[in-house]
Backbone as CSV, one residue per row, in Angstrom:
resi,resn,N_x,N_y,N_z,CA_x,CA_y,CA_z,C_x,C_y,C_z
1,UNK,0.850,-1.171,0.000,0.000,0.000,0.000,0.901,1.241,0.000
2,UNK,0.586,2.251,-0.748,1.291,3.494,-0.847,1.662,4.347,-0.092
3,UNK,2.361,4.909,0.686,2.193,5.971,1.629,1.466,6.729,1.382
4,UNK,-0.144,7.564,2.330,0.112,8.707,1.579,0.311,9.555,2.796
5,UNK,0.151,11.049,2.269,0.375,12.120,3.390,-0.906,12.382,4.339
6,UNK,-0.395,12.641,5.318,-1.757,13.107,6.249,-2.240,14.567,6.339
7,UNK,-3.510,14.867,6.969,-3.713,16.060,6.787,-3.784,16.365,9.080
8,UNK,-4.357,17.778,8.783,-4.551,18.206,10.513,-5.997,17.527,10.380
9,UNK,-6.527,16.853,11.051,-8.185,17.056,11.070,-8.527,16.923,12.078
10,UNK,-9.654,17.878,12.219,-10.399,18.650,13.191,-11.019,17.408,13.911
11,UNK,-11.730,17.375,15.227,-12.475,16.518,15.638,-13.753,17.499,16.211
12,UNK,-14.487,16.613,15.539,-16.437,17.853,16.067,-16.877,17.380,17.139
13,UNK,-17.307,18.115,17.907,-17.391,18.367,19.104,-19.138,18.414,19.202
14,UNK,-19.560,18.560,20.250,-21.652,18.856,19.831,-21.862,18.324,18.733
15,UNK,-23.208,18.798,18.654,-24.443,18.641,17.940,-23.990,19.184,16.356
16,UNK,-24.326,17.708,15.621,-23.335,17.784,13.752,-25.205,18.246,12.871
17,UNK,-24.666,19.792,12.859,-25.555,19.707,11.478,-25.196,18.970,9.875
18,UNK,-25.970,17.980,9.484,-26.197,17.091,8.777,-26.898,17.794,7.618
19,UNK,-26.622,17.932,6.085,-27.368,17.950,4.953,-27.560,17.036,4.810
20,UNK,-28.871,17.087,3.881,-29.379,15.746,2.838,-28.898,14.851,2.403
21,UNK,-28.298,13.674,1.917,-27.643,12.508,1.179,-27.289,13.300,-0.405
22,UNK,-26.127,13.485,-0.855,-26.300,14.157,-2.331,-26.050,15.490,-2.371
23,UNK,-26.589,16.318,-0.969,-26.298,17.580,-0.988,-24.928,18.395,-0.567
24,UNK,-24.879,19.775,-0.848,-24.003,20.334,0.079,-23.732,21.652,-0.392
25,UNK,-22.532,22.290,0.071,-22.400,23.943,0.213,-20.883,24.011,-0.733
26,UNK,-21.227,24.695,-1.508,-19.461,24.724,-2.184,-18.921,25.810,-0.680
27,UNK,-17.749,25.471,-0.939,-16.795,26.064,0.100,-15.297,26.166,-0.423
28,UNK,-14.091,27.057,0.035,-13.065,26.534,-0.272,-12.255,26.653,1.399
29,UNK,-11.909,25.353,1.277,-11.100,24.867,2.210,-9.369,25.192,2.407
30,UNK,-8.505,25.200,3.245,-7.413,25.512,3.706,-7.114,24.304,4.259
31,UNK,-6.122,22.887,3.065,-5.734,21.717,3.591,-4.258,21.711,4.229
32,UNK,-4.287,21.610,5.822,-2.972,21.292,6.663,-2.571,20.377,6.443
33,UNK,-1.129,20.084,5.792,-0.352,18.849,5.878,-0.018,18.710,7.032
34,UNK,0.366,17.444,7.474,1.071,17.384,8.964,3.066,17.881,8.028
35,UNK,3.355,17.814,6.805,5.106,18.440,6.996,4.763,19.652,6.808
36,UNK,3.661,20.297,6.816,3.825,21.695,7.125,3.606,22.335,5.585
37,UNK,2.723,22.361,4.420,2.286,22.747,3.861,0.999,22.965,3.637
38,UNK,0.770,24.302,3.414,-0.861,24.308,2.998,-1.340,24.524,2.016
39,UNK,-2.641,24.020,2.035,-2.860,23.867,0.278,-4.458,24.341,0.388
40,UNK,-4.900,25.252,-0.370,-6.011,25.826,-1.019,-6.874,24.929,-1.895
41,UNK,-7.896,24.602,-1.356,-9.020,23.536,-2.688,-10.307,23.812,-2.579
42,UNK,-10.883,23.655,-3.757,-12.758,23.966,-3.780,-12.568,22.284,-2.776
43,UNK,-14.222,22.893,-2.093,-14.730,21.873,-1.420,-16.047,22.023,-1.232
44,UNK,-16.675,20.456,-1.058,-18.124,20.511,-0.934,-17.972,20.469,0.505
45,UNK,-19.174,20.626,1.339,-19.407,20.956,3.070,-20.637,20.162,2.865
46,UNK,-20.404,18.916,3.864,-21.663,18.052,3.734,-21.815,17.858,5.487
47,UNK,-21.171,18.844,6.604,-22.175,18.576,7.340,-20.745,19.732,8.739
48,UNK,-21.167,20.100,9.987,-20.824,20.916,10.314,-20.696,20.499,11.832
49,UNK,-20.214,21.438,12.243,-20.272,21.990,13.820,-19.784,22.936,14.250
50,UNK,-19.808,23.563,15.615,-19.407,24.817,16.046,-17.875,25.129,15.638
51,UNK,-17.048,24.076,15.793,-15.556,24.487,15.452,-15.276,23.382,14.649
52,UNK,-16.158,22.971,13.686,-15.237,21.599,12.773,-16.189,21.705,11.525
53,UNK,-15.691,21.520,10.317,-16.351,21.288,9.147,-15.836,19.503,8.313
54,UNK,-16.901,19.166,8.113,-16.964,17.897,7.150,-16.975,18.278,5.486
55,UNK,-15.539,18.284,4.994,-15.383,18.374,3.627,-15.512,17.367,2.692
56,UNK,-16.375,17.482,1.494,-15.322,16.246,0.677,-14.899,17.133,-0.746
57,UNK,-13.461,16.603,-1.013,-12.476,17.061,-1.689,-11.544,16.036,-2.208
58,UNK,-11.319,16.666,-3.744,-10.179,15.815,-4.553,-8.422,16.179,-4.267
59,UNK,-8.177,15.530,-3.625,-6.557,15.533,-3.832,-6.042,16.166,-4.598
60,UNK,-6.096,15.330,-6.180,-5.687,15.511,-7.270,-6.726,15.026,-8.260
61,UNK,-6.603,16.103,-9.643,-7.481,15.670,-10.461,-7.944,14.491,-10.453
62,UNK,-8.543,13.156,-10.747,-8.997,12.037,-11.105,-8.553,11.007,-9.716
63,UNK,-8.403,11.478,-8.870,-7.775,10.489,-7.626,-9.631,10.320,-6.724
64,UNK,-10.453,10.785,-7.156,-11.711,10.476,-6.571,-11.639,11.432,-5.366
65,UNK,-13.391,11.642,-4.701,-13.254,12.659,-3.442,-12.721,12.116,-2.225
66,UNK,-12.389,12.845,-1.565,-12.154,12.420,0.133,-13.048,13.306,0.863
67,UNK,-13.079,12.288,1.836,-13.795,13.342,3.520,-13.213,13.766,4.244
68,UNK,-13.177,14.532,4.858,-12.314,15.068,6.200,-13.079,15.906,6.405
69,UNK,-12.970,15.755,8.468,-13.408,16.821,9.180,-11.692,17.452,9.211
70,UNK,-12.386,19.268,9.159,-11.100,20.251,9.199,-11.634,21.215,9.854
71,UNK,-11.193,22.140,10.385,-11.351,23.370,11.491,-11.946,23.954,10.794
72,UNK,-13.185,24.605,11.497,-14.030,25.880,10.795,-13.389,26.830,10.342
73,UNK,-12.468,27.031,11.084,-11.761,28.640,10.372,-10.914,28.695,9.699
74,UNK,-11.301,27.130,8.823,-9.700,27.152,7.428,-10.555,26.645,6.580
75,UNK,-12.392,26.975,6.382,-13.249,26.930,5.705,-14.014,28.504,5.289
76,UNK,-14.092,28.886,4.222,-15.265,30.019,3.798,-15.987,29.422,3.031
77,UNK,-17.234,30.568,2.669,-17.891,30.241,1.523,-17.635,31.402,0.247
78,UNK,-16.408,31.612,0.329,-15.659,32.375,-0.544,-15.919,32.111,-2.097
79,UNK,-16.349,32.770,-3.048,-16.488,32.147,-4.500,-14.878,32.256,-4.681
80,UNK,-14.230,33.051,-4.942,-12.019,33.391,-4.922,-11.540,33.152,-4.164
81,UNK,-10.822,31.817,-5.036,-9.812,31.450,-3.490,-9.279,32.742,-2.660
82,UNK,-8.470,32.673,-1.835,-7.809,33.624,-0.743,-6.743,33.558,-1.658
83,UNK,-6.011,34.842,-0.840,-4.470,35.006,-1.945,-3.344,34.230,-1.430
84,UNK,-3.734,32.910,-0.461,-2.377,32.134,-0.320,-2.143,31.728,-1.401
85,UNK,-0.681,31.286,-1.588,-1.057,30.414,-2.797,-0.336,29.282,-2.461
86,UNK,-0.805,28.517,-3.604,-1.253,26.697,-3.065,0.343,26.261,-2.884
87,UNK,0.435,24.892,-2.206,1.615,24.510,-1.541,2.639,25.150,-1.173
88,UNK,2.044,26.567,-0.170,3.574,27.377,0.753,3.540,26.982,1.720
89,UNK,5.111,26.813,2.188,5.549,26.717,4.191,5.934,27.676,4.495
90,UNK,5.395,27.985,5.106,5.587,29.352,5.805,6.257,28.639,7.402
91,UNK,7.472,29.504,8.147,7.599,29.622,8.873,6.779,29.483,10.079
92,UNK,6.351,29.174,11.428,5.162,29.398,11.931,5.708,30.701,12.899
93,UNK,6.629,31.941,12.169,6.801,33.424,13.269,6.712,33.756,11.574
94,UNK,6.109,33.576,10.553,5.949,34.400,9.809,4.755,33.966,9.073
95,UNK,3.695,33.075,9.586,2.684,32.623,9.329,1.064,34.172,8.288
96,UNK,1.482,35.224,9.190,0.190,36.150,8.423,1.324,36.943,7.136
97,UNK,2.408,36.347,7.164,3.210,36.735,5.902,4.528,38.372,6.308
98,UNK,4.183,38.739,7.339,4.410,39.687,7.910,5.739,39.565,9.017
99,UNK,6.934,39.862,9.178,7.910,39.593,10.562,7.417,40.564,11.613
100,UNK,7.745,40.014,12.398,7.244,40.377,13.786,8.223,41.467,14.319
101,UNK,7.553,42.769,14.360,9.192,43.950,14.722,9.289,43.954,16.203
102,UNK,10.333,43.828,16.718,10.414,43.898,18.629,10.902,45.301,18.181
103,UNK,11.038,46.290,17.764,11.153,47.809,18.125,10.521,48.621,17.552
């Protein structure tokens, strides 16, 4: 079996709002690698909670969807992606893109 990479995923907590079988919310998602890259993807939102979202999303073109629960706040319902752009590591003291001035 192949390696593959892992992502951060969220664990939901309370009461899971649930859509329909078939349905869902376009969204674009903010995917955490665990080596520390993030990656920007359309995603469908097939079900929720206060701090966790249930995505499903393609990897890669033709590799079929996946599920993952991921943190609410690396979900919008943004039609344009955000201006990260896809697979950067950022430092985590230079994470909002900005250095931190001590004077």
């Amino acid at each position: 079996m192949p390696s593959v990479p892992r992502i951060r995923r969220a664990t939901p907590h309370g009461a899971v709002h649930r859509l329909e079988k078939g349905e869902g919310l376009p969204v674009v998602a903010v995917i955490r690698w665990h080596h520390g890259i993030n990656r920007t993807v359309p995603a469908t939102a097939t079900a929720w909670t206060r701090d966790a979202v249930e995505i499903s999303w393609e990897p890669a073109i033709g590799e079929g969807l996946r599920t993952d629960w991921v943190a609410a706040t690396d979900v919008t319902r943004e039609i344009d992606l955000p201006d990260l752009a896809d697979d950067t590591a950022l430092p985590p003291h230079t994470i909002s893109g900005q250095s931190k001035r001590r004077w």
